[in-house]
N, C-alpha and C positions, 0 to 999 in steps of 0.2 A: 504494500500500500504506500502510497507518495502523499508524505503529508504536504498539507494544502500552506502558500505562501499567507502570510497575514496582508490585511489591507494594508500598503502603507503609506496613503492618505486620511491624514487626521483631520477630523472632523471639526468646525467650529464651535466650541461649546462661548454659550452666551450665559453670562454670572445676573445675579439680580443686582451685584453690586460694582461699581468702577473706580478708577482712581480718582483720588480727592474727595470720596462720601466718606460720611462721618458715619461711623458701625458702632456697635456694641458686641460685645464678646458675650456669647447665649452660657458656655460650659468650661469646665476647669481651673486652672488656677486663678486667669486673669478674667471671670465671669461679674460681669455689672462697670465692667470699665470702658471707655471708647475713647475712639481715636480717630484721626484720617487713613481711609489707604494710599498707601504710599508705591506700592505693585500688587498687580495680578500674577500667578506664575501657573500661567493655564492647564502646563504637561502635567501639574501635580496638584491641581485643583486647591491651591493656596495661595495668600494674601498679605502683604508683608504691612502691619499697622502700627501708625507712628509711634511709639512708647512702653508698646504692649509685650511681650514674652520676648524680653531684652536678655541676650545672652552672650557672653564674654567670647571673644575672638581672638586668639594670638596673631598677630600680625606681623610679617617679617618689614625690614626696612626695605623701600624701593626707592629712595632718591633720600638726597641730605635733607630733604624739607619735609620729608615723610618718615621720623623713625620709625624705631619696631618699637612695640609693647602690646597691652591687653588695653584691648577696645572694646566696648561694650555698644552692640549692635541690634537691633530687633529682631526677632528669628522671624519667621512663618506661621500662620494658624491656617487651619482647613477654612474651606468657603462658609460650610454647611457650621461651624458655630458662629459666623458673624448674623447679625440682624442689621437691616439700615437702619437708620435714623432719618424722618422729615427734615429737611429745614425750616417748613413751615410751622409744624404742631409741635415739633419736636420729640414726638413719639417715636418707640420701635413701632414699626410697618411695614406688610407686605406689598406688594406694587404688584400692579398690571399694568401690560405691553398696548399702546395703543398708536395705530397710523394716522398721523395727522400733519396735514400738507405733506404727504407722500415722506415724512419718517416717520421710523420708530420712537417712541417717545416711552417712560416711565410714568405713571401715574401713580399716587398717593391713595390704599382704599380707605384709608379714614377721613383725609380732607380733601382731595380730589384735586390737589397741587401737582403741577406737572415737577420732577424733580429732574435737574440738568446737569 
């Protein structure tokens, strides 16, 4: 039997959240805190947020202006413990995808604020 090649075009996955939304962290240590996203890292369906699961980096020297020492960096969290935050209610809230003048746009289901 000849095993079968995998597809290797990857798919686009679309997050309910982008870079620069203000999230809140649903579970774990750092649960009830928020932050902005600062990346998306889509291959691994995680989100690098500003202050949040900070973890120390040894870092070697690359130029005079850059020594080496322990840097204290933000790790990763998965997608699925962030929640967005409104700008407008300022609530956690789930969103719906709506077309309007031909884009996609975020919508707010509790105040009905398009979110950008």
């Amino acid at each position: 039997m000849l095993k079968q090649k995998k597809d290797l075009r990857k798919k686009r996955v679309r997050y309910h959240i982008k870079k620069d939304d203000l999230v809140e962290v649903n579970t774990g240590e750092e649960k009830g805190r928020r932050g902005r996203v600062l990346e998306i890292i889509p291959d691994k369906n995680q989100a690098i947020i500003e202050g949040i699961n900070l973890v120390k980096k040894h870092q070697r020297a690359r130029s005079q202006t850059k020594p080496s020492g322990i840097v204290t960096v933000p790790g990763p969290l998965h997608v699925s413990n962030l929640v967005l935050i409104c700008p407008k209610c300022g609530k956690k809230v789930k969103i719906r995808k709506d077309k309007i003048e031909n884009r996609r746009v975020r919508i707010c289901k509790k105040c009905g604020e398009i979110i950008e």
